[in-house]
FINUZA-692687 format. One line per field, with one value per residue (C-alpha): residue in three letters; x, y, z. Coordinates in steps of 0.1 Angstrom, whole numbers, plus 5000, padded with zeros to 4 digits. Layout:
<rs>
r ALA_...
xx X_...
yy Y_...
zz Z_...
</rs>
This chain:
<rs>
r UNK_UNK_UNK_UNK_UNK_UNK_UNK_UNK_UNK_UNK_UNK_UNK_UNK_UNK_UNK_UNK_UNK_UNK_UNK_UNK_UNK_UNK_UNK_UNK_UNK_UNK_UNK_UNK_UNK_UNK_UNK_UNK_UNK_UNK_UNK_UNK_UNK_UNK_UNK_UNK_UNK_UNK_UNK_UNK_UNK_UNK_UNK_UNK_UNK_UNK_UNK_UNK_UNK_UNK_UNK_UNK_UNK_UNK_UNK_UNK_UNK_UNK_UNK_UNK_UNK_UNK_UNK_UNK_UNK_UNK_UNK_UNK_UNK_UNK_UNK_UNK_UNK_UNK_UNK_UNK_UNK_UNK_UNK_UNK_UNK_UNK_UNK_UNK_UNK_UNK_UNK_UNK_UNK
xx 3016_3047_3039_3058_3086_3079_3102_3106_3122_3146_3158_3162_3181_3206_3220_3227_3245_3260_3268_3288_3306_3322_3329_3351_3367_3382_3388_3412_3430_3435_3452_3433_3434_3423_3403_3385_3379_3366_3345_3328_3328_3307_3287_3274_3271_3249_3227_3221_3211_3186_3173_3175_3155_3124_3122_3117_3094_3072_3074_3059_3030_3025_3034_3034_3004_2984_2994_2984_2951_2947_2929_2958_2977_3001_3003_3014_3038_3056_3055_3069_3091_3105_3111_3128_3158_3160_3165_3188_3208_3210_3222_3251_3264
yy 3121_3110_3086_3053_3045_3012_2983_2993_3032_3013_2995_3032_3040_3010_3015_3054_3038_3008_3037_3051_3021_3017_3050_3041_3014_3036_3060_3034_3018_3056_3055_3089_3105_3085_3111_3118_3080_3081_3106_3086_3056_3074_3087_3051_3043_3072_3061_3029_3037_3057_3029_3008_3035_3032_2997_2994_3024_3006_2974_2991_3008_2976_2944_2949_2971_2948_2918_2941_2951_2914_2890_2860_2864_2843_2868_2894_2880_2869_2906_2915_2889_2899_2934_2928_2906_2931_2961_2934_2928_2962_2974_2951_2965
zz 0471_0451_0424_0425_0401_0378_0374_0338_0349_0373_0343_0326_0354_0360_0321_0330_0360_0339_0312_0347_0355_0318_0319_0354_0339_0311_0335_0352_0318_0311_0344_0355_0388_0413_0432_0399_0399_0436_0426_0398_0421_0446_0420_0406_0445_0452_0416_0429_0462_0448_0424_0458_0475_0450_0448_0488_0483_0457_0473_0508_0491_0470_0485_0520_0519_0500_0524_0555_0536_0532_0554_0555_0589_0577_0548_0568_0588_0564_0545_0582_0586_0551_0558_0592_0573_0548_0576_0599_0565_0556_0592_0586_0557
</rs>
């Protein structure tokens, strides 16, 4: 089994990506290509969707397990209830 990513790595990860997004700027006053720029763009995209990815992950195996280990119905539908706005949200976007 995969072992889950702590908030503390995520943090590691979003000032790579932040370190991306300066480097994007400068890119731009430098007045660089813009399909190099794209590029970089879809780069700090992909990074972030990945730091998105293991959040959800760790929050499934953690929060919402927990809550449907639990014995509080109200609990769980509320763990539910939370994960079907994130998917509806998501879907819109």
């Amino acid at each position: 089994m995969k072992q889950i990513t702590t908030h503390e790595e995520q943090l590691e990860y979003l000032r790579k990506i932040e370190g991306q997004v300066r480097g994007i700027q400068k890119m731009i006053k430098e007045r660089l290509y813009c399909v190099d720029i794209l590029n970089q763009v879809h780069s700090v995209i992909s990074a972030l969707a990945g730091v998105e990815d293991r959040i959800l992950e760790k929050h499934f195996r953690n929060c919402v397990s927990a809550a449907m280990q639990g014995r509080s119905a109200s609990e769980k539908e509320k763990k539910l209830s939370e994960i079907l706005g994130l998917l509806s949200r998501y879907r819109k976007t």
